[in-house]
N, C-alpha and C positions, 0 to 999 in steps of 0.2 A: 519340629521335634525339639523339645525340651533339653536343655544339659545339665549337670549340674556341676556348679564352681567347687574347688577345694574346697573353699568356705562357707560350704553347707546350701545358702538360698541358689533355688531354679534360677540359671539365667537363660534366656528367653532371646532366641536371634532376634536382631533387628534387619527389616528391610528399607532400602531406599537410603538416602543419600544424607541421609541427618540424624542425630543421638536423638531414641527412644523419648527422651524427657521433653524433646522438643516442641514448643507451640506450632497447630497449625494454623499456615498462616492464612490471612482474610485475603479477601479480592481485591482490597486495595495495596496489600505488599505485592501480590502477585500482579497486577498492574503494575505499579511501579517496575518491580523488575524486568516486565515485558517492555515497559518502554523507554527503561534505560539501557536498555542491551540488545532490543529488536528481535523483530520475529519476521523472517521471510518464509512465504509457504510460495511454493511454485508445481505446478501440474499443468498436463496438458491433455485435450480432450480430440479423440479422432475419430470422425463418423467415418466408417469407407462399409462401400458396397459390390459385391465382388469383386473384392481387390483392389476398389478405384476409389480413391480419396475424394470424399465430396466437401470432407470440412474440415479445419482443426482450429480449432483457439487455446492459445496458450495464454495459460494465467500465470501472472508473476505479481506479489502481494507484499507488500512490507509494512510492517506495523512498528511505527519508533516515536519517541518523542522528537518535537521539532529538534529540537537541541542535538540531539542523538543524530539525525538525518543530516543536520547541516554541516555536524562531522565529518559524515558520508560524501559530501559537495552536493547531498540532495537540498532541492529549495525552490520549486519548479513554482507551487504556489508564490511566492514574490514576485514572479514574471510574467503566473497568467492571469489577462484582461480581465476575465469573469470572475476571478478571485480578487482580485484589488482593487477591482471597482471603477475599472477604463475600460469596463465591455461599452458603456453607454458613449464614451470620445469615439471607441471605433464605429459601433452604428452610425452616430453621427455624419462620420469620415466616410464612410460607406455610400451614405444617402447622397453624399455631393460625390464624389466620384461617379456616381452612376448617372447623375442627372448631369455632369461635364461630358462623359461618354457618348450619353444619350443625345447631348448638341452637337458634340465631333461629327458623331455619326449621322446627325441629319445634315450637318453642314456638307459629308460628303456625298450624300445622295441629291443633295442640289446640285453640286460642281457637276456630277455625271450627266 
């Protein structure tokens, strides 16, 4: 609905959080905002079937810029294997460990 000001021109409510003159903004300010200040979405999902629980998975989602997260003390990518590119030392490590096991274990099937 329409008002009108003392001084004669219709003013016109504005909705939402910012002055009417305002530019809207592109996907790349609202990016940015989203990843300088984060976005957690969380929900959880529960199948049950008379009354007996068969599943749930809980989602827990955060979207931030690295910088943003390591605020947070998040940083989990630095540590893991598959991301910094020591998945291949582990495989490695792996292959001998189980071929050292694999002699242990014959050695003790001999002694028996």
């Amino acid at each position: 609905m329409d008002r009108i000001s003392p001084s004669g021109p219709v003013v016109r409510p504005t909705y939402g959080a910012g002055p009417a003159n305002r530019e809207p903004a592109n996907l790349g300010d609202i990016l940015e905002r989203v990843l300088d200040r984060g976005v957690v979405i969380a929900g959880d999902i529960r199948v049950n079937l008379l009354d007996i629980e068969l599943l749930t998975i809980k989602l827990r989602l955060l979207i931030a810029s690295v910088e943003t997260a390591r605020e947070l003390g998040i940083d989990w990518w630095e540590h893991d294997p598959y991301l910094s590119g020591r998945d291949r030392e582990l495989v490695a490590e792996n292959r001998r460990l189980r071929r050292r096991l694999s002699a242990l274990e014959g050695r003790e099937d001999a002694d028996a």
